[in-house]
N, C-alpha and C positions, 0 to 999 in steps of 0.2 A: 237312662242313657239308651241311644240306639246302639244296634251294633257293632256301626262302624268307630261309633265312639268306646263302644268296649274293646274295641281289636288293638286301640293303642296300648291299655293295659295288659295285655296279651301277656307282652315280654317280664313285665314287671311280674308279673303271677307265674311265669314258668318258670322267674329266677328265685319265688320266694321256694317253690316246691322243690327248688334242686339245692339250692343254698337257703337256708331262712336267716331274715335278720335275726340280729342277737337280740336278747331281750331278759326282764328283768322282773319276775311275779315281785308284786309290791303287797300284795295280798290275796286271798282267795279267790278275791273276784276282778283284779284288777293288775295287769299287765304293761309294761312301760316297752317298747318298741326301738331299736335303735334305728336312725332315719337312713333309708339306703338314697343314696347319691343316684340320680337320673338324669341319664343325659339325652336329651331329646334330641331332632334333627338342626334346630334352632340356638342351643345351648343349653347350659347348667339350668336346673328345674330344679326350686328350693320350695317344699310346703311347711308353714307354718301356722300355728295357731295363735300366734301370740298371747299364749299363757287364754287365750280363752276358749278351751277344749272341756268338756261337762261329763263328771260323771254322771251315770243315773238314766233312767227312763225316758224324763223329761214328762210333757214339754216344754217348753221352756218361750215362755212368754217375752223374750227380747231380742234384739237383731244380735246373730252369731256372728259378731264382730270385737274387737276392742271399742269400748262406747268413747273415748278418748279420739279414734283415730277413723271414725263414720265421717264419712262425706257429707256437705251440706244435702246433696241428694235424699242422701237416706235419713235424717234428721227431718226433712219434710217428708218422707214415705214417699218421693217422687221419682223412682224409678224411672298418724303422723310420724311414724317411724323418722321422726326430726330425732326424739331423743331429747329435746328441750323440754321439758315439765312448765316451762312459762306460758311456753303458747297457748295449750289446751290442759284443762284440770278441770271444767266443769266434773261435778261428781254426781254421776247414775246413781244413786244411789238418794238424790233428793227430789226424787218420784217426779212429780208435775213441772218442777223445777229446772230440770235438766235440761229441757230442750233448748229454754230457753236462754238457759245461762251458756249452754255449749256454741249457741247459733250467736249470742254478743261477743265469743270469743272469736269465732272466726269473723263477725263483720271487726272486732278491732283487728286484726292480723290481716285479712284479704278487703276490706271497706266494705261500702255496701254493695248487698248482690244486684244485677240488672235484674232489670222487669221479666226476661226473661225467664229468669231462674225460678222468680216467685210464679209464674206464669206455668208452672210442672206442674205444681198443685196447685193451684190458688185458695181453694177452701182450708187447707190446711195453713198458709202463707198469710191468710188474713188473720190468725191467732196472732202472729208477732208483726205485721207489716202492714201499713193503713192502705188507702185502693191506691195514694200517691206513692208508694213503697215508701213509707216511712216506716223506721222502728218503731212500734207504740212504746219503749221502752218499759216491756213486761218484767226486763231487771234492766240493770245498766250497764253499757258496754263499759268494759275494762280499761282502763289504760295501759294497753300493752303494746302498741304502736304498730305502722304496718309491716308489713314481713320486709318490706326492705328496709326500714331501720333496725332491721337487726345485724344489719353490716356494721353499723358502728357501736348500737348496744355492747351485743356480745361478744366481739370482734372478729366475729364469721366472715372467709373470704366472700368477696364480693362474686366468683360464682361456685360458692353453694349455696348462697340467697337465691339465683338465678335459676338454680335448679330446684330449688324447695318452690318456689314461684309457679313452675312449670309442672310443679305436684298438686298443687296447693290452688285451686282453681273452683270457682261456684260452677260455673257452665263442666258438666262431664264431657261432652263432646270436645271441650278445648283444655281436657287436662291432656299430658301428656301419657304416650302408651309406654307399657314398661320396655319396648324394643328403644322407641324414642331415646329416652332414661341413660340406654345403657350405650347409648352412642354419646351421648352430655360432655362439653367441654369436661367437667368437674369432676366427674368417674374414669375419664380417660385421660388424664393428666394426674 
């Protein structure tokens, strides 16, 4: 961090030295934190880990992320807080497997990605996608239909589909930002 990027923590560090959050020894070498509430100039500032925070040294050899809820971005190394367990369940955990099964999930839920997308990587993109973007069908896509039939699946309003849509995007530059989000018919109704 430079240090105009430290200066923002400034406040948060002079509040811990006058007040500290509470906190709870879980064991000798390990410390549980209560989260203090920041309010930035923008709005409420929530960080989470989503249960994927690591004890230990490390390193740790995979993206510091929930592996459920990685963007197709990051799935090709090309730099879903849904809560629905139907959408995504590929399981990390089946080594070589993953990628592939995680990337059939989102082409059944978002279809397939444009040229563009595979066009991030492309060396990576031709493991699962032929030069016509075809799936080689390295597993099989799902039948789990696209995210907007889950308006009448599961009988989800029709905009929180609209908004899960507008999360839910191969292209990162046309996902939506979390300002965006929090302007959403669906959050503010």
């Amino acid at each position: 961090m430079n240090d105009s990027e430290n200066v923002k923590f400034k406040g948060i560090e002079d509040s811990e030295m006058t007040s500290p959050s509470a906190r709870k020894p879980v064991s000798s070498d390990r410390t549980i934190y209560l989260s203090r509430a920041i309010l930035p100039k923008e709005g409420p500032l929530r960080l989470s880990d989503f249960g994927e925070a690591r004890i230990g040294p490390g390193p740790y050899d995979y993206p510091a992320m929930p592996m459920p809820y990685r963007a197709p971005e990051i799935v090709l190394q090309a730099c879903d807080l849904l809560g629905l367990d139907s959408l995504f369940s590929a399981d990390y955990t089946a080594g070589d497997m993953y990628e592939p099964a995680h990337l059939a999930e989102l082409i059944a839920v978002l279809g397939p990605p444009p040229a563009a997308f595979l066009a991030l990587n492309p060396e990576k993109a031709a493991r699962f996608w032929d030069e016509d973007g075809k799936w080689k069908d390295v597993v099989p896509i799902p039948e789990k239909g696209m995210l907007e039939s889950l308006e009448g699946q599961m009988g989800l309003p029709l905009a929180f589909v609209k908004f899960m849509r507008r999360t839910l995007t191969w292209m990162p530059d046309e996902r939506a930002t979390a300002k965006d989000l929090l302007e959403d018919p669906w959050l503010k109704d």
